[in-house]
C-alpha positions, 0 to 999 in steps of 0.5 A: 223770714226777711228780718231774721236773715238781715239780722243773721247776715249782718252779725255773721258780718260782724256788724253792728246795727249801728254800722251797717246803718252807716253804710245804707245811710239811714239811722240804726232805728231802722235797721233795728225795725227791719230786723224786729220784722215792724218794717220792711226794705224797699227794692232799691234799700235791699239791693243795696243791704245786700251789697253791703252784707255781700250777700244775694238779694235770695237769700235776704228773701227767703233761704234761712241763714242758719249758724254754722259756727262749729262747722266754720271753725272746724273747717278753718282749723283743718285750713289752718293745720294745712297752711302749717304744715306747708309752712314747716315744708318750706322752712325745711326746704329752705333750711336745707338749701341754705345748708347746702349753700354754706357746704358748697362755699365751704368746700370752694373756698377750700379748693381755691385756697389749696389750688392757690397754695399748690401754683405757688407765686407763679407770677414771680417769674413772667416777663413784666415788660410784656403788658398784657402779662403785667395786667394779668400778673398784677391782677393775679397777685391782688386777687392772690393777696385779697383771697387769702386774707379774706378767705378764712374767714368766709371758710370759718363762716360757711362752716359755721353756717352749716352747723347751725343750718343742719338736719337736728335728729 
């Protein structure tokens, strides 16, 4: 019983004999005599198996370690198909904020560019003598300048982004 479970234990592990002699520090002869049943692990030796194959010291004694391969794989490919879907639910989730995102710059690029057109150059007719009117005029102008020079291009950006960003029926 004892040596049919190290030997079940170790290669449900995926371990070779060689390797968990390794780690228990004894040579592969005797963990290959362990497990042809010709020797048996002290106390001290089988705590230490089973901590090495993770396993409780019980069930290297005497409950049957049997192969549950098709069960395994069945469970973890039921584990797998959830981790999928949920994947493919956060890749939509995303998708669908960073299409909202590029709608949202599109739109507000749009409506600064129209606001902007619409005041015209009402910085052309302040008094520039006052300071803090030439600081905010100034400001106003640079912010004017840089906007529209820059914004067709972030516009063009986001609207392409939302195109390639969208629901696909």
């Amino acid at each position: 019983m004892l040596n049919e479970n190290i030997k079940a234990v170790r290669q449900s592990k995926g371990l070779s004999q060689e390797e968990l002699a390794v780690k228990l520090n004894v040579v592969r002869q005797t963990v290959s005599k362990w497990e042809r049943g010709l020797s048996v692990p002290d106390s001290e030796m089988l705590i230490s198996i089973s901590e090495v194959l993770e396993t409780p010291v019980s069930v290297l004694l005497g409950e049957t370690v049997e192969d549950k391969t098709p069960d395994d794989l069945k469970v973890i490919s039921e584990k797998l198909e959830v981790i999928n879907l949920q994947l493919v639910q956060q890749k939509a989730a995303k998708r669908k904020a960073l299409f909202w995102f590029f709608v949202i710059l599109a739109a507000l690029m749009a409506l600064i560019f129209i606001v902007i057109l619409a005041a015209g150059s009402p910085y052309s007719d302040w008094n520039y003598n006052d300071p803090e009117t030439a600081v905010f005029g100034a400001a106003y102008h640079v912010f004017e300048w840089i906007f529209v020079r820059i914004a067709p291009f972030v516009f063009a950006g986001a609207v392409a982004g939302a195109i390639l960003t969208r629901k696909r029926s």
